[in-house]
N, C-alpha and C positions, 0 to 999 in steps of 0.2 A: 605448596606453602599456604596456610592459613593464617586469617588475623580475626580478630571480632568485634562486631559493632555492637551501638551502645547501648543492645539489648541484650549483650553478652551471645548472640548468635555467630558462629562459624562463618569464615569468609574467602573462597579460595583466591590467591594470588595469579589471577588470567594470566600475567607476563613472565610467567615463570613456573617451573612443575609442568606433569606430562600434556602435549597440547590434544590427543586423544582426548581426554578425560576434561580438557576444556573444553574445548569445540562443543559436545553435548549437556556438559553444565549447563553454558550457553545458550543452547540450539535448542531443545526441549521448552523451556519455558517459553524461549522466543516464537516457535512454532505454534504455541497454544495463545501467544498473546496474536498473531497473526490470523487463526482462526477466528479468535473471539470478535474483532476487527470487524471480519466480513458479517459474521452475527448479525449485527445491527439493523443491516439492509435486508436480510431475510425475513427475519422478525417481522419488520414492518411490514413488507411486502404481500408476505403470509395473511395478514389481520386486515392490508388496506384491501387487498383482492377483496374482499365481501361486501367492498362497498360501491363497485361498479367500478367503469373500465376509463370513467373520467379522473376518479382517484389516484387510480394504477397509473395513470398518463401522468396526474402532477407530481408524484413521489418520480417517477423515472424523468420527467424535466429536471424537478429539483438535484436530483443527485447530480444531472450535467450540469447546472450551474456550480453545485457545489466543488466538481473538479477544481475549478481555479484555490479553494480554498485549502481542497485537500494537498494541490500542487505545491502552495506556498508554503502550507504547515510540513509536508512532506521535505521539502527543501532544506528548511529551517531546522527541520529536526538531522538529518545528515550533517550537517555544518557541525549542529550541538553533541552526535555521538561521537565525532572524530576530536573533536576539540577537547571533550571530557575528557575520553577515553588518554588522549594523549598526556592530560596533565595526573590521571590517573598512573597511568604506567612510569610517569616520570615522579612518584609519590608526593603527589602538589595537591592534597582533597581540596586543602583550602582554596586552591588558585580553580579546581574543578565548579567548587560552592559557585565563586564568583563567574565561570562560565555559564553555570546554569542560571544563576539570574539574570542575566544580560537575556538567554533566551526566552524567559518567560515576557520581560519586557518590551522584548521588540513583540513577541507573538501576541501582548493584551495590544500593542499597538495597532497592529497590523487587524485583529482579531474589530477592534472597533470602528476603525474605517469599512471594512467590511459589512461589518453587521449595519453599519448607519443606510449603507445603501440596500440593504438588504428591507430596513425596516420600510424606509423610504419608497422603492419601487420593486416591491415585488410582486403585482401583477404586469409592470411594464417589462420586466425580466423576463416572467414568462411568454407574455406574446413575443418577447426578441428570441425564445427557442421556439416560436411558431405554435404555442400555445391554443388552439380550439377558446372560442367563449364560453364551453362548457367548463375545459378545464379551467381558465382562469377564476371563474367564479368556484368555483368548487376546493382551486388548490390555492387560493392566493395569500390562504393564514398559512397553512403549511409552510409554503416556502418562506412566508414574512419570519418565522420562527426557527426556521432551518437556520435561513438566513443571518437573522437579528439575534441569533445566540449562538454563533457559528467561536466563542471564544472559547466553550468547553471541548470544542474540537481541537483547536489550538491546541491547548493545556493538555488534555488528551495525549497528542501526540510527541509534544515538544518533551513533556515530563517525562514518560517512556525514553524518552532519546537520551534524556539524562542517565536513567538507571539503566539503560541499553549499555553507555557509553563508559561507565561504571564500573557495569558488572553485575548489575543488582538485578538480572532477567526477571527473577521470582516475584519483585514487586510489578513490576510492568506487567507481568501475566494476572496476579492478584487485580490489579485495577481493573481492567477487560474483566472478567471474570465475576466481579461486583456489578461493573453498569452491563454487562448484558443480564445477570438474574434481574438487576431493577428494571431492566426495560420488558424483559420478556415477561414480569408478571402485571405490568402498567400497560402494558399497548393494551391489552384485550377489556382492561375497567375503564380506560379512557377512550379510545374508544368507543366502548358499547354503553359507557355507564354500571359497569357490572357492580352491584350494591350499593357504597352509598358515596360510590364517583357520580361525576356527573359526565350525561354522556358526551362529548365533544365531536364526536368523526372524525374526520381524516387531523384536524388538526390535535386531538387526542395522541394521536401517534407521533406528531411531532415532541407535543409535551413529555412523553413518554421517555424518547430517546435521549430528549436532552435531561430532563430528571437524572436519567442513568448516567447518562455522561459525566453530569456534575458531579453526582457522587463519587462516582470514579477519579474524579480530578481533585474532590476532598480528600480521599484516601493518599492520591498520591502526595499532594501538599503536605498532610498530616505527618507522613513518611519521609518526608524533607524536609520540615520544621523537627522532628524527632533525633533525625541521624540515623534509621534504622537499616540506612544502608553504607556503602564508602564516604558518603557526603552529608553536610549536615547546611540547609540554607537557614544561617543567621548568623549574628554579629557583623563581623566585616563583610562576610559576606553577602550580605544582604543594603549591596549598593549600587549605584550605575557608574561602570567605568567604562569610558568611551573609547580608549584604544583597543580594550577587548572588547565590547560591542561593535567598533567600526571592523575587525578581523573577522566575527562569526559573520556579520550580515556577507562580506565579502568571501567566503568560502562556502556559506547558504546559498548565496544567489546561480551558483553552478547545479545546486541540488536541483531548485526549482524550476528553471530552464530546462534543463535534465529531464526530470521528470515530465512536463509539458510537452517537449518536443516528441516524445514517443510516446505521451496520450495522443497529440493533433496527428500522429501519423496512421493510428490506429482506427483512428475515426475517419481520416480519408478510405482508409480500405475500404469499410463499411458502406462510405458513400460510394466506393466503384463497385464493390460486391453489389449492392443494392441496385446498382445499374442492372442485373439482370433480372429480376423480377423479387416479390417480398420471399419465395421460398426460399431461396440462396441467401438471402439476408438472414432470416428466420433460420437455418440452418448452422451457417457461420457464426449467429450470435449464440444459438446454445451451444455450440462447439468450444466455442473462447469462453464460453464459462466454465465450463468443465475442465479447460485447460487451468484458467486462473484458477479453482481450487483444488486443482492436484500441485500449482505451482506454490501453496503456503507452507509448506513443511521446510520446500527449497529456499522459501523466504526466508526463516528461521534460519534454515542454513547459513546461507548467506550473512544474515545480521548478523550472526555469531562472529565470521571472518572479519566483517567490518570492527565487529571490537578488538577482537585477538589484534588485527593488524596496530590500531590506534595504540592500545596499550603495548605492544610488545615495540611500535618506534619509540613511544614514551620513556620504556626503560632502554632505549639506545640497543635493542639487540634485533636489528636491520636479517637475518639468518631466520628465528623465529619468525617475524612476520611474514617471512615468505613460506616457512612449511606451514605454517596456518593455512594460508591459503593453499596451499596444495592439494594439503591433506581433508580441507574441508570439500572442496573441488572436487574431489575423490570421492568423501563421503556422497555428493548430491549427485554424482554423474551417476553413480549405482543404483540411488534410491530411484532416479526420471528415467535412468537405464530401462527397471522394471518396469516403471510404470508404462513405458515405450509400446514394450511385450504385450501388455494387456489391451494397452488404446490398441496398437497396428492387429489384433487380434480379433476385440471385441468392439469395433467401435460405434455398430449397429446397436449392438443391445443398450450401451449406455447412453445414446443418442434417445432411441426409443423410451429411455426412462426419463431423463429428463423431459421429453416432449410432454409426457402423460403431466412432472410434477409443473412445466410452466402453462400450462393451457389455463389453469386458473387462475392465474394474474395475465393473459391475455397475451401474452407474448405468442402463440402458437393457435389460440386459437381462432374461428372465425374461418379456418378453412377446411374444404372440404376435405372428403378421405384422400382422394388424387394427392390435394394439395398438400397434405399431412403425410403423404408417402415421399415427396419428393422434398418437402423439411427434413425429414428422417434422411431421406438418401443423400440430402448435400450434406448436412450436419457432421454424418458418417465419413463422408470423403476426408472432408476440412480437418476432423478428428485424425485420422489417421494419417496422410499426407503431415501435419503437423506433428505429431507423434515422431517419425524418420529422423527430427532434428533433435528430440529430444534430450539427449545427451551434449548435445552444442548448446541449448538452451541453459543446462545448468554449469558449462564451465563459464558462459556469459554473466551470470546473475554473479557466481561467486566473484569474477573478478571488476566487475564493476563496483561491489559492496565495497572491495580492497583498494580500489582507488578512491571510494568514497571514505572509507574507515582510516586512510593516510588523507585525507582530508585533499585530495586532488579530486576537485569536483567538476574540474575543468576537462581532464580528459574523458571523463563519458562523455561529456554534452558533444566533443568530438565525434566520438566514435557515434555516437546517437544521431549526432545527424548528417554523417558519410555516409552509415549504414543504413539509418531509416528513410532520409528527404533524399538522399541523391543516388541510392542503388534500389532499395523495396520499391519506392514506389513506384519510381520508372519501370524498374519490372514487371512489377505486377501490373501496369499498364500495358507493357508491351506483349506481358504472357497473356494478357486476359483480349486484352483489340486485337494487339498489333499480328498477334498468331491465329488469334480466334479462339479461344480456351473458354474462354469465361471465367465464371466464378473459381473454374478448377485452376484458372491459371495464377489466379492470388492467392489459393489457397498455396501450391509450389513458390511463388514467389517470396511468400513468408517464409517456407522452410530454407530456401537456399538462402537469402540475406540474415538470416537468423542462424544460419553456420556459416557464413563470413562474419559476422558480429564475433563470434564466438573466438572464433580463429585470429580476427583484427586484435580484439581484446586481450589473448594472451600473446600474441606479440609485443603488445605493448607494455605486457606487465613483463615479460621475461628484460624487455630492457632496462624498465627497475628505476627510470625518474623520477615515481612513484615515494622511492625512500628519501626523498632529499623535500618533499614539502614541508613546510615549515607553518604549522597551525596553533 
């Protein structure tokens, strides 16, 4: 079924008609806004490398401060796709309008408390991530401006969450897709000064990114001031109401919890990984990168189920949201299926290539050939041992979206922290000491709690309390 918004554009009806044919409506454009995401930090990355290895250190502090930011907006935006989604499906645009500005609200709120302390101490932030006096001298505009305009990230994400939650994947993909060209053609004038910029350095690349970002958040606004998707933000909608603002913030706060508790457990690993020397580190970390972006397509995936689920309780048809997820479950286990095949096969060469592209932002380099053989050979291990689960990894991802997409944000943070704080990390303590493993023993430790996650999780969906949340 189709309707058309107010640009006389086609608009398929997600809670209804074949959910094939949803799911990748969906999942495509999501996929590509997912991509575009990680962009940002390449980009820059790319352009600060040239400026020495004190650069490179404050862009990778910044981004760790930045977590808490991404956490909260991440959060917040989960709350805002299930909620839309659901008054969507329940054909409420208007009652959606007013969810989405409640979210843009709390997010400039939230977004200015932030940035104040951001403007405020962001050389003392840095030295609390242990900071060198190189880098804090070198990166302290940087992060002042990560920091202190950290509201286009907000918007960014929050407004996405709305046309996620929608339906409206195409604009969410369009926004990314605008501020990565604006930023990818600014880092390198800003930056360098290239004609008749002027040259900035490293804080060039801040300016860069956030330029991009704003525009991308003009677009989206522009786009929800127009109607040119399911929702149109103005008239009534365009007010604060506080029983529906007290309910997003309250099913947000599971997102962001959520989210944090399986960043803080990730970064434990690293710091026990790192217990055995920097090449098991240096290995494990280009390993997990490689993971995370073969894991964005899955993310797409996933987001897709998160709306399908929201919109198809909205129209009350409790059956449909469960084959959404099935069938999107299905789609992702095939795609990480393959990818499985290729890691558990080749996971030398891809290791080795990545080595070669991070050595010039300093992640790899600095050691000798030995040292650079035994990067490559942990890397490879981690790769592949993690790989083994990979089919558990995506029925994981899909069925957390589905709790988060019926707006129960409360049982991942469950199962996130059974799985992550009280069975990973014990383990992989006790594979890596308590057996004498080492590094190899977390890398196993990951795989086997990450198919119990996987396994926990559809138990939990198959018993279905899931369909009774009320957002």
């Amino acid at each position: 079924m189709q309707s058309t918004d107010e640009d006389g554009e086609a608009q398929h009806d997600f809670a209804r008609g074949p959910l094939g044919r949803a799911i990748w409506l969906l999942a495509i454009p999501m996929v590509i806004e997912m991509s575009m995401e990680s962009v940002f930090a390449v980009v820059d990355i790319f352009f600060v490398a040239k400026l020495g290895s004190a650069a490179i250190a404050a862009v990778g502090l910044t981004e760790g401060l930045m977590t808490t930011v991404y956490a909260i907006a991440i959060g917040l935006s989960m709350g805002t796709t299930a909620t839309v989604a659901r008054r969507i499906g329940e054909r409420k645009p208007q009652d959606a309008a007013l969810v989405a500005t409640q979210s843009i609200v709390i997010g400039v709120l939230l977004a200015a408390i932030l940035g104040t302390v951001g403007l405020a101490f962001a050389p003392d932030l840095l030295r609390f991530m242990k900071a060198s006096d190189a880098v804090v001298e070198t990166g302290s505009g940087f992060t002042r401006i990560m920091t202190g305009t950290n509201i286009v990230i907000f918007l960014l994400f929050l407004n996405n969450a709305i046309f996620r939650g929608a339906g409206d994947a195409k604009i969410a993909m369009h926004s990314l897709i605008l501020a990565n060209s604006i930023n990818i053609v600014l880092d390198p004038c800003l930056i360098f000064g290239v004609g008749p910029f002027p040259e900035l350095g490293l804080e060039g690349a801040a300016v860069a990114t956030t330029i991009g970002r704003g525009c991308g958040v003009l677009y989206q606004l522009r786009a929800l001031r127009k109607g040119r998707g399911r929702l149109a933000l103005r008239g009534d909608a365009l007010r604060i109401d506080w029983p529906v603002l007290t309910k997003l913030v309250r099913v947000s706060f599971g997102g962001i919890t959520q989210f944090l508790i399986a960043t803080a457990s990730w970064t434990v690993l690293i710091r026990l990984v790192a217990d055995f020397g920097d090449e098991p580190a240096a290995g494990y970390t280009i390993a997990v990168r490689i993971v995370m972006f073969t894991f964005l397509p899955s993310w797409g995936l996933s987001n897709a189920a998160a709306t399908l689920v929201g919109q198809s309780l909205g129209a009350d048809d409790i059956p449909r949201a469960k084959r959404a997820v099935w069938l999107t479950g299905a789609y992702n286990a095939a795609f990480l299926g393959i990818v499985s095949v290729v890691f558990v096969t080749f996971p030398r060469p891809l290791v080795e290539f990545f080595v070669s592209a991070l050595e010039s932002e300093a992640l790899a380099a600095g050691f000798d050939a030995a040292a650079r053989e035994r990067v490559i050979a942990f890397g490879a291990t981690c790769l592949r041992t993690m790989s083994y689960c990979y089919v558990f990894f995506a029925w994981g991802m899909v069925m957390v979206q589905a709790f988060n997409g019926a707006g129960d944000t409360r049982t991942p943070n469950f199962i996130n922290f059974a799985c992550y704080w009280c069975f990973q990390i014990p383990l992989a303590y006790w594979f890596a000491k308590g057996l004498g493993h080492g590094p190899i023993g977390v890398f196993w430790a990951i795989a086997v709690s990450e198919t119990i996650y996987a396994l926990v999780s559809v138990l939990v969906f198959v018993r279905g309390r899931w369909t009774g949340k009320v957002v």
